[in-house]
KEKOLTOR-232705 format. One record per residue: x, y, z of N, C-alpha, C in turn; residue in three letters. Coordinates in steps of 0.001 Angstrom, whole numbers, plus 500000, padded with zeros to 6 digits. Atoms other than C-alpha are relative to their C-alpha. Layout:
XYZXYZXYZALA ...
***
This chain:
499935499702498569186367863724324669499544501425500287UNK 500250498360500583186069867815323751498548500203500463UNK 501234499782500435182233867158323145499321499473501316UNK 500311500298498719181751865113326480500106500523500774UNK 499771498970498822183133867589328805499087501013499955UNK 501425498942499947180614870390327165499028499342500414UNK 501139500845499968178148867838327622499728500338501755UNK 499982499710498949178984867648331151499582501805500927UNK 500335498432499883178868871773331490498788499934499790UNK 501301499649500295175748871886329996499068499328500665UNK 501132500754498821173958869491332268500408500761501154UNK 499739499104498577175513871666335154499265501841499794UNK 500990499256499933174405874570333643498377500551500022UNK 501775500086499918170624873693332846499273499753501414UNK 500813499984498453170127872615336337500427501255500682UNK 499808498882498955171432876143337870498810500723498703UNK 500718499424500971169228877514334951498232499997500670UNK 501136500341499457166065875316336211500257500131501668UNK 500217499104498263167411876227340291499570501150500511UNK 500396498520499293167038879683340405498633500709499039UNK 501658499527500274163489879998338672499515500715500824UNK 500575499375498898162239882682340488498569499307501034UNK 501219500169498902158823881293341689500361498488500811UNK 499353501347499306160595877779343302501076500425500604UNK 499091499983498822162795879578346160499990499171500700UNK 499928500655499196163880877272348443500433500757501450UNK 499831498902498602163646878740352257500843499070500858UNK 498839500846499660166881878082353482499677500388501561UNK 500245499994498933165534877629356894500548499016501010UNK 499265501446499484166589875208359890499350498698499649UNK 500980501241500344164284872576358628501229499817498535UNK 499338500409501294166334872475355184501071499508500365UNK 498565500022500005169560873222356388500550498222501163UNK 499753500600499655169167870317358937500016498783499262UNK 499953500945501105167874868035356356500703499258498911UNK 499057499744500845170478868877354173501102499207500384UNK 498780500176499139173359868603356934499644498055499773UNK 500458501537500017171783864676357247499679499172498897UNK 499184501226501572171751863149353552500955500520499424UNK 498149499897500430175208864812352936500099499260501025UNK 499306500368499012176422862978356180499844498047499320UNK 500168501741499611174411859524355495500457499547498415UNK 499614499990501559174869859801351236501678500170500121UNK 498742500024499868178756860289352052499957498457500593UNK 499647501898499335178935856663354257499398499195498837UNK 500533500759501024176563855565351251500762499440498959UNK 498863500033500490179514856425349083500939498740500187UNK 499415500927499985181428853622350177499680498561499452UNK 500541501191499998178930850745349665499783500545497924UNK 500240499706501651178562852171345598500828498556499218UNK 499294501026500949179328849519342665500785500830498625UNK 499661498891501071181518850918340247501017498837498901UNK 499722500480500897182486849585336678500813501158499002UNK 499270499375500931184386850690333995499480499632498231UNK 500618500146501257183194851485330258501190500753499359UNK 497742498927500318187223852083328374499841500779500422UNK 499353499024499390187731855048329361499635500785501251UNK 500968498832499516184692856128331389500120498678501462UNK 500390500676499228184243855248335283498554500486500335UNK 501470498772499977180583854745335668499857499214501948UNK 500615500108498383179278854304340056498433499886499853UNK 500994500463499910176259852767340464499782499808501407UNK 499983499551498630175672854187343916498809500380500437UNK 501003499879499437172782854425346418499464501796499867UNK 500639498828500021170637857242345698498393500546500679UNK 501055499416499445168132859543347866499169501323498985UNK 500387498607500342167881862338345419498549500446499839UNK 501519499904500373164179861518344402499417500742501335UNK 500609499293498529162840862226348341500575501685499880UNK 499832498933500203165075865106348277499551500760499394UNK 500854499160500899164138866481345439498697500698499980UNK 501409500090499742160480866424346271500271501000501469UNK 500431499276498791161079868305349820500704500956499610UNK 499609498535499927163515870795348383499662500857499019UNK 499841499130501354162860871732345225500884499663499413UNK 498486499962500869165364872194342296501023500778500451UNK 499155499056499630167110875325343876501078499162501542UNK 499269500328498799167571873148347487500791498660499150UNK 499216501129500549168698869981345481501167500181499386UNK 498704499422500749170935872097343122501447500100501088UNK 498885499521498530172989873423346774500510498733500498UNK 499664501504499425173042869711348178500518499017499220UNK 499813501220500606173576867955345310502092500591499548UNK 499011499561499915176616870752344891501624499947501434UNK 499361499947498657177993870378348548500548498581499835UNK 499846501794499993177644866184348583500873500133498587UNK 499392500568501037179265865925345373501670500679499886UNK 498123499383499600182527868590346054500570499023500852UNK 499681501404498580182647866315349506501077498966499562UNK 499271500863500650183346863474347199501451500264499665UNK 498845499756500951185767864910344935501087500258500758UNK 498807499751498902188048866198347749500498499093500402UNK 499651501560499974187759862627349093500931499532499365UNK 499216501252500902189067860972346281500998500612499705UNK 498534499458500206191830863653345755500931499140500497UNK 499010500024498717193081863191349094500508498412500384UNK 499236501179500194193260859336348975499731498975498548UNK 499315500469501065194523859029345422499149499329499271UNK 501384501016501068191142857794343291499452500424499560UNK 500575499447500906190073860006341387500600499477498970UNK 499304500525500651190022859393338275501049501384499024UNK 499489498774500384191987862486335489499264501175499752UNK 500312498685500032189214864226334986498722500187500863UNK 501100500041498769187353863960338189499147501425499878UNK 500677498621499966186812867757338537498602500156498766UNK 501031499713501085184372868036335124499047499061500021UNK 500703500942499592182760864659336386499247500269501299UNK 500753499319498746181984866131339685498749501146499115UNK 500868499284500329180031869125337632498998499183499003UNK 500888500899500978178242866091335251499008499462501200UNK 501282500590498706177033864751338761498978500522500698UNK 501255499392499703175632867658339950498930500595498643UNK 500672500065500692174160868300336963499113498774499447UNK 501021501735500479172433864665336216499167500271500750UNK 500768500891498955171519864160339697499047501271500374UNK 501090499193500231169714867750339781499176500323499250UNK 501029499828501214167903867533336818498940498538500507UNK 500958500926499976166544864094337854499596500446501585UNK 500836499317498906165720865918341483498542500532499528UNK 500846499106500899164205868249339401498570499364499531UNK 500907500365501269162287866613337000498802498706501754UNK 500662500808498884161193864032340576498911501047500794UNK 500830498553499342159671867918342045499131499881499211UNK 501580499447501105157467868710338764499487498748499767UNK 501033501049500219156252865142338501499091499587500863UNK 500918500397498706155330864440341837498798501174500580UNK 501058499021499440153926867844342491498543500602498989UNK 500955500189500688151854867217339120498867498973499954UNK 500747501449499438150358863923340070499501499908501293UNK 500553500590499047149760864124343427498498500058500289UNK 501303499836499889146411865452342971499393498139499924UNK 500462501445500373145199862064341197500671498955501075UNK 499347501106499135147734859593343260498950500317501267UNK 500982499583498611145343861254346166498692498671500043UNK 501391500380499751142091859679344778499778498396499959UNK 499736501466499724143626855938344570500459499299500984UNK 498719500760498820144963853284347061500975499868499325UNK 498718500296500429148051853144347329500338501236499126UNK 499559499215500565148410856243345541501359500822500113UNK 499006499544499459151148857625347210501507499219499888UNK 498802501283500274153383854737346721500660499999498475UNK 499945499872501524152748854292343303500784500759499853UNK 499341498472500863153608857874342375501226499478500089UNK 498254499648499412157038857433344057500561498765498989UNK 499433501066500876157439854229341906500126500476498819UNK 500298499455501278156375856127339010501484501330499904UNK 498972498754500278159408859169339962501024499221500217UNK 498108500637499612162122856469340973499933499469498408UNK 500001500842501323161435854816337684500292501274498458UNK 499582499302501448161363858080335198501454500644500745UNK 498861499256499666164150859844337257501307499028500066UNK 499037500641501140166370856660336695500286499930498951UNK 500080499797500952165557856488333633500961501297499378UNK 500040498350500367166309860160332655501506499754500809UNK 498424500247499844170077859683334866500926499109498728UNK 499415500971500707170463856666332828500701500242498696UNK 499657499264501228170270858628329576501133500793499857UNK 498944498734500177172449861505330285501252499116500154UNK 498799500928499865175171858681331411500195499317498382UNK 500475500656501992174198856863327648500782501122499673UNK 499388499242500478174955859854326256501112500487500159UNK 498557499807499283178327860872328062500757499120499109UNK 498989501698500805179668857358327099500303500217498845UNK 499605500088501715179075857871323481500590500908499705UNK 499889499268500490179883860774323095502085500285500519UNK 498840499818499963183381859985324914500468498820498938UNK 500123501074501043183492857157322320500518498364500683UNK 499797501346498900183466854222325266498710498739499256UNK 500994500459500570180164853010323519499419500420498516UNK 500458500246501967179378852259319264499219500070499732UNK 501629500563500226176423850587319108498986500249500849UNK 501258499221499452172944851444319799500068498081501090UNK 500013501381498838173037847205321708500565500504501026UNK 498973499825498685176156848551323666499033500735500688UNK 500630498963498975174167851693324642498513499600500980UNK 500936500441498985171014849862325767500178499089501101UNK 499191500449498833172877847370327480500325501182501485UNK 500031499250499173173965850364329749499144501027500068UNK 501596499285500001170816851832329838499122499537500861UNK 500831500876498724168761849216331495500939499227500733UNK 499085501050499409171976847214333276499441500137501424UNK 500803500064498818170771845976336226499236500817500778UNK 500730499238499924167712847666336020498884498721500464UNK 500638501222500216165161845562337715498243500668501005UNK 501255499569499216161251846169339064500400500048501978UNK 499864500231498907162347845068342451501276501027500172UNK 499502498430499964165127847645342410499825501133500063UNK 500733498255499619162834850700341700499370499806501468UNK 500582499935498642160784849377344601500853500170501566UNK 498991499588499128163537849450346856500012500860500443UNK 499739498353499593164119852934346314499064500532500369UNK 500850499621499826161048853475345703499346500229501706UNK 499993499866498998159694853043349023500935500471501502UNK 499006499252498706163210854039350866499272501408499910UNK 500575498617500138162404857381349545498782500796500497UNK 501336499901499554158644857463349784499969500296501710UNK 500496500388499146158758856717353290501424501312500973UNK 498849498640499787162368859512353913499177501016499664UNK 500263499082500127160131861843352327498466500392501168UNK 500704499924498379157199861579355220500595500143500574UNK 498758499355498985159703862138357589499844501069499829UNK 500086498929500066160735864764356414498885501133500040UNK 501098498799500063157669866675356098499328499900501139UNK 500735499412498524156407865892359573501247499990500833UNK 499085499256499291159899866496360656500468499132501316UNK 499563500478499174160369863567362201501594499480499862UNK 498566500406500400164356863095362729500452498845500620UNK 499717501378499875164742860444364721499826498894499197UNK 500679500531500664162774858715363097500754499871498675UNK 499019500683501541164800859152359718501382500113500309UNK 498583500068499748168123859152361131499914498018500503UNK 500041501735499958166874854855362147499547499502498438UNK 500564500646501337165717854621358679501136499940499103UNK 498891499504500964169063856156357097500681498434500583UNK 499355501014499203170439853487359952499681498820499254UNK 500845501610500719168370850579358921500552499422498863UNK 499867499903501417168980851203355436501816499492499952UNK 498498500038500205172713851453355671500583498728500615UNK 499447500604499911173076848950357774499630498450499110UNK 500329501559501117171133846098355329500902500202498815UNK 499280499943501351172960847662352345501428499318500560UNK 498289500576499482176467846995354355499888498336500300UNK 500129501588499571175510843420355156499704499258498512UNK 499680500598501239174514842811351780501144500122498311UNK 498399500040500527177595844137350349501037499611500256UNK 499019500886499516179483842378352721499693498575499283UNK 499757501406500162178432839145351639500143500295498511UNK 499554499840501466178750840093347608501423500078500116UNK 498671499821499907182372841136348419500321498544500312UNK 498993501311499584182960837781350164499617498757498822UNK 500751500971501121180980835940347049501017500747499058UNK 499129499143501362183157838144344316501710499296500600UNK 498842500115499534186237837371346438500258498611500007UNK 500021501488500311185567833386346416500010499834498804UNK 499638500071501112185094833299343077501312500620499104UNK 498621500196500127188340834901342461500901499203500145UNK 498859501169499124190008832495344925499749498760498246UNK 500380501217500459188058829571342731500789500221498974UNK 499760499781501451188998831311339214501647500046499578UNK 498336500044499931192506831889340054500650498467500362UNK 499642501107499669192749828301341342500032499129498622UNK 500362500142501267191136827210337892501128500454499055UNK 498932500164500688193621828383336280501140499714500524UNK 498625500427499972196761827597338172500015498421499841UNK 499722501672500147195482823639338197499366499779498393UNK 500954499990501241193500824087334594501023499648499023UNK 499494499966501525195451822877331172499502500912499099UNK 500041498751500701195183826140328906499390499284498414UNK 500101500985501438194616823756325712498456499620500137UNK 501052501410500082192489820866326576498845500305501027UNK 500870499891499064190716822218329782499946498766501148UNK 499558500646498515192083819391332091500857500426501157UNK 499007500026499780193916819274334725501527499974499680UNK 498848500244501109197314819842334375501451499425501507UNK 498822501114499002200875818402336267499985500430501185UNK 499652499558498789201020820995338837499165499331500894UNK 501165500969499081197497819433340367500087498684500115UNK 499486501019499598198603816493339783501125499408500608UNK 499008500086498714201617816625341965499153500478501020UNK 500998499746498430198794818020344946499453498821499903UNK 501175501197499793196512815146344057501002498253500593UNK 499459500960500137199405812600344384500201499992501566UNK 499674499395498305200321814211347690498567499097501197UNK 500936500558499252197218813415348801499270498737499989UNK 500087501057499597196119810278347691501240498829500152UNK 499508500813499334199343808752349232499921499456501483UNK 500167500428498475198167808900352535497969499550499887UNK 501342500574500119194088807726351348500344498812500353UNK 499786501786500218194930803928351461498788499514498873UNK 500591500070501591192772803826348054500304499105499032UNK 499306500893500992192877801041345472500173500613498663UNK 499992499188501012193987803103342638500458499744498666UNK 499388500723501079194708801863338919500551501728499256UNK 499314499205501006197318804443337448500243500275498823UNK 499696500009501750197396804961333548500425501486499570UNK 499324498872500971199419806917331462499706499044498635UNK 500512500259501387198168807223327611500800501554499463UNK 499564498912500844199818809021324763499940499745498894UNK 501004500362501278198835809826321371501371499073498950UNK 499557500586500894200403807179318757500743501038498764UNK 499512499348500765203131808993316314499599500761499805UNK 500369498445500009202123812493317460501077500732499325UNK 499173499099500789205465813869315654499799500133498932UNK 500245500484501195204461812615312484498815500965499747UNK 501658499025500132200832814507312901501032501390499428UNK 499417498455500321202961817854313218500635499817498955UNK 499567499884501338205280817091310734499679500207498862UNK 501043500181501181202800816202307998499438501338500349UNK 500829498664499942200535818981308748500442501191500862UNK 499316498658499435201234822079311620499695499241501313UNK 500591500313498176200774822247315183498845500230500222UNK 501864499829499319197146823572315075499393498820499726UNK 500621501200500287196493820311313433500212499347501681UNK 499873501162498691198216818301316030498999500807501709UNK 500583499825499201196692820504318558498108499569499844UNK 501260500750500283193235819489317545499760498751500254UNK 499947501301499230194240816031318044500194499413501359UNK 500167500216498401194979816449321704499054500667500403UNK 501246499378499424191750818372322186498836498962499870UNK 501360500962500529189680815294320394500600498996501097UNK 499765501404498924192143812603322951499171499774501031UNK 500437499242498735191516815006326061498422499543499764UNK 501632500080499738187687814749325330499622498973499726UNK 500389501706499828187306811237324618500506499209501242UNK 499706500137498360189291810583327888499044500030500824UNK 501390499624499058186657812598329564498880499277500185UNK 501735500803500660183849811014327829499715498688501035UNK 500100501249500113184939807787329361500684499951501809UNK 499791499890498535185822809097333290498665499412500859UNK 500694500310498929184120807583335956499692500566501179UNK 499583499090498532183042809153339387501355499423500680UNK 499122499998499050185782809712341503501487500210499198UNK 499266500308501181188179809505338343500818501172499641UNK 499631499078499969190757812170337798500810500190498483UNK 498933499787501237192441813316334099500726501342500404UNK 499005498722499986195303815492334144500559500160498369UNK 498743499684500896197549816471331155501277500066500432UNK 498287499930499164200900815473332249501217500204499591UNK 499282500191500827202809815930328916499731500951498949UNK 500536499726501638202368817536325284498675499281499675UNK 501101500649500002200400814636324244499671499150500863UNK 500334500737499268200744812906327015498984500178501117UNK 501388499380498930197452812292329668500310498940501296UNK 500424500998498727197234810620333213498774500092500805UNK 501438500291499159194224809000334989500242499275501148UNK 499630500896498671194268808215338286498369499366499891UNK 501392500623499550191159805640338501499628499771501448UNK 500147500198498366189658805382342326498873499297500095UNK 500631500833499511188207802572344244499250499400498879UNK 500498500753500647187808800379341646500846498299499998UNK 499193501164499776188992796585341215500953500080498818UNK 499075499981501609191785796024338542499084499680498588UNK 500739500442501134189363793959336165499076501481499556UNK 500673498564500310187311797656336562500979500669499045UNK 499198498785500417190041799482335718500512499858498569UNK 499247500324500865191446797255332877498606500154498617UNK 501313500001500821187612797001330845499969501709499818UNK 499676498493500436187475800962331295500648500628498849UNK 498711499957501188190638801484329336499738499088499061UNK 499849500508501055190148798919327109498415501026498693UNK 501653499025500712186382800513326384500780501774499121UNK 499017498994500639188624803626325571501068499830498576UNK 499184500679501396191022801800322803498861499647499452UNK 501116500483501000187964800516321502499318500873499077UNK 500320498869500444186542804067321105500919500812498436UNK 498727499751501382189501804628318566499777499501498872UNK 499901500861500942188620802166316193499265500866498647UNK 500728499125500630187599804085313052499666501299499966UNK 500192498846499777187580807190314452501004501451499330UNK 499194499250500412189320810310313025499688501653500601UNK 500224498332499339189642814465314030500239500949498415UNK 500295499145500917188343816966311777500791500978500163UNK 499561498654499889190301820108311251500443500751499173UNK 499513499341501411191756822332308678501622500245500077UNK 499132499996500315194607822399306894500513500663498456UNK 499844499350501600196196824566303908498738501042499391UNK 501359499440500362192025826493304344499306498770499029UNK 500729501125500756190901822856303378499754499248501554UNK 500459501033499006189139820422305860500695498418500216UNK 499669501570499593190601816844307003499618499765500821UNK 500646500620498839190265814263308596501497499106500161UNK 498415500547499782193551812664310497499191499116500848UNK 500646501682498709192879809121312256501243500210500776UNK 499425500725499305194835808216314988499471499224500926UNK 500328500893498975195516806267317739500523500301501506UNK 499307499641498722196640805907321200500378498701500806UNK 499653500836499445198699803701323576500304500088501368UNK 500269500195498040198309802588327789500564499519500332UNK 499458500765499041199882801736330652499190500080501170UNK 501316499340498789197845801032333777501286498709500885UNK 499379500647498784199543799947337310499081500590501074UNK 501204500124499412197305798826339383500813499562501956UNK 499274500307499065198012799157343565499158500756500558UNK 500366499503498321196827799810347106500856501512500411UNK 499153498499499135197791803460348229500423499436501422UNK 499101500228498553200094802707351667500502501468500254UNK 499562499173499305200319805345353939501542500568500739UNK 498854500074499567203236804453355320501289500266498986UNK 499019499666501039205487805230351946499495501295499289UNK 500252498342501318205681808796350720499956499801498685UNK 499276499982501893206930808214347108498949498360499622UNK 500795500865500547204063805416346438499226500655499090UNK 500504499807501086202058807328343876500956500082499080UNK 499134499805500837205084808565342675500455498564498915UNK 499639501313500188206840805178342098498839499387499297UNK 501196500790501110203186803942340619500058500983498478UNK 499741498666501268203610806982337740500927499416499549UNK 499197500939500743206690805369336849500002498762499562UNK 500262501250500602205601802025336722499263500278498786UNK 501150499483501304202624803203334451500768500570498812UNK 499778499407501005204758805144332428501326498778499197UNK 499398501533500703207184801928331719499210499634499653UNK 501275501021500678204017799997330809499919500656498669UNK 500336499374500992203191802442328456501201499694498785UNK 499155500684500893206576802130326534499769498775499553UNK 500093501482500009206144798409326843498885500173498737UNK 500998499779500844202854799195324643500546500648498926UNK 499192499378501152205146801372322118500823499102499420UNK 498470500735500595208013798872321451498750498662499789UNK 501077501296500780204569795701320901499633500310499279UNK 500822500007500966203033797703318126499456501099500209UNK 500622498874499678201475800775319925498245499464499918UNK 501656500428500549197119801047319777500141499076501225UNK 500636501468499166196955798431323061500093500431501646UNK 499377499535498607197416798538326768500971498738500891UNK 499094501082499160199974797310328947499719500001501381UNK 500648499769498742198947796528332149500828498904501746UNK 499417500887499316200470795141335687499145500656501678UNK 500379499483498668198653794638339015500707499382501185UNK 499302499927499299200638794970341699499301499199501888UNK 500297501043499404198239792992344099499273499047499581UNK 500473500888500629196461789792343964498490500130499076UNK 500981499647500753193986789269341607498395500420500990UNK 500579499196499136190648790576342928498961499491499591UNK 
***
């Protein structure tokens, strides 16, 4: 951590080193100072719309940046002052409502040091090239593609380096990973041209004019961070849902969803064939071997279940080894061929897994109950009451021999 904080110093000091070069004064005139006053104002609201991740220990912000334009109209000396002002701004900010992170202060002097060196380095490139960019189309563009692209670059690094050197990043993969992370052609151009087109402005001094562009800008970035927030925030909803109805094991459903699903198809009026299946002398599995065995065997049930779902068709995990299928809109003879196609699947079959750091193979089996009935609206406790029938059947199938299905349809044949 020791070696990262100098790190940080020393990028703060090389850019006051490369600011006050005598022959690159910056003429702190009203043209600067207004310039100035206006990407601290619009780069502060920018501040808000930033993406920010975490690398252990390190927070890195992946935040809208003007510095390239800047850079190019002030120099290193005016970028050094602005990039010093905008970046205290921050830090006070985040004091004052509680977000910084512990060692904000020495991170504030890493920022103005990055983000003035890649000012910097955006001044001596552009003001080395522009001759040539002159004698092409499109030259002017280009260039700016050519300084958003090395002056990312060149941030990117000094961040690389930080990381490792706080020991957040090992490997040379990790470090390129955050090196190019969502680094994309259509990204430099972005900037590229925000900038390009901020830095005309500026030099014919038109302010209106870039105070609708700062506008423009800010307000597409806020619209398309609004809808990422509400896309990040759905997929929470979804992921958190996923797991409160998800089985942790098998990846089915599990009871809690199937008390919602019951809820609801009691008022469908749905012809629904109910089955409960459970694995054949599952104590015996554990006994003989462990539980990772037996758990292997309800991961091979669970997925032969699946294998053998139909649209509309629902598996839960309603038990240990026990599974329930609600079948939908099918006739009984559907429902009863299904399931049987399922016992059939058994025949010969066995689950690979290890045991003792040796491989087996454990056969089993499995035994059904299916109750077959019309959802009625008019009776709350009708799925319910079908779950119990099903799960009597199923016994009924334990005390004949196990391996079969027991089956009862509750209207006429069909």
């Amino acid at each position: 951590m020791a070696k990262a904080r100098l790190f940080d110093l020393f990028l703060f000091v090389a850019s006051a080193a490369i600011a006050f070069i005598p022959e690159y004064p910056v003429a702190l005139d009203h043209t600067y100072i207004l310039a100035m006053l206006l990407y601290t104002l619009f780069s502060t609201f920018y501040f808000q719309l930033r993406i920010v991740t975490r690398s252990g220990n390190s927070t890195i912000d992946y935040a809208i940046s003007y510095t390239s334009s800047f850079g190019i109209f002030a120099g290193p000396l005016g970028t050094f002052l602005f990039e010093a002002v905008y970046r205290f701004i921050i830090y006070f900010y985040k004091k004052k409502t509680g977000t910084a992170d512990p060692g904000e202060f020495l991170d504030t002097f890493y920022n103005i040091g990055s983000f003035t060196l890649g000012g910097s380095a955006a001044y001596y490139l552009y003001t080395a090239l522009t001759p040539l960019a002159g004698r092409i189309p499109f030259g002017y563009w280009l260039l700016f593609l050519l300084v958003v692209c090395v002056t990312t670059l060149l941030s990117s690094t000094f961040l690389v380096i930080a990381v490792t050197l706080t020991g957040d990043i090992k490997t040379r993969k990790e470090a390129l990973n955050l090196l190019f992370r969502s680094r994309s052609l259509l990204d430099f151009s972005k900037v590229a041209l925000t900038n390009a087109l901020l830095l005309r402005l500026l030099q014919m001094e038109k302010w209106e004019m870039l105070v609708a562009l700062f506008l423009l800008n800010y307000i597409v970035s806020l619209s398309f961070y609004s809808k990422a927030q509400s896309a990040q925030h759905k997929y929470e909803r979804d992921k958190f849902e996923q797991m409160a109805y998800r089985d942790f094991l098998t990846g089915t459903y599990n009871r809690a969803y199937m008390d919602k699903m019951m809820k609801e198809l009691n008022q469908s009026g749905e012809y629904i064939g109910i089955v409960v299946a459970d694995i054949d002398r599952f104590k015996k599995i554990n006994d003989t071997y462990n539980h990772a065995v037996g758990d292997r065997v309800i991961i091979h049930f669970a997925g032969t279940l699946t294998k053998h779902l139909q649209e509309g068709d629902i598996l839960f995990r309603s038990g240990g080894e026990e599974f329930t299928l609600f079948l939908r809109n099918k006739s009984f003879r559907q429902c009863q061929a299904q399931i049987q196609g399922i016992l059939d699947s058994f025949h010969n079959q066995s689950v690979t897994a290890e045991f003792e750091d040796r491989p087996i193979s454990v056969p089993y089996s499995a035994s059904f109950g299916l109750y077959y009935y019309k959802a009625d609206p008019g009776q709350k406790s009708s799925m319910e009451k079908g779950y119990v029938c099903a799960d009597q059947l199923l016994l009924e199938s334990k005390k004949l021999g196990r391996n079969r299905l027991s089956y009862r349809n509750d209207l006429r044949p069909q």
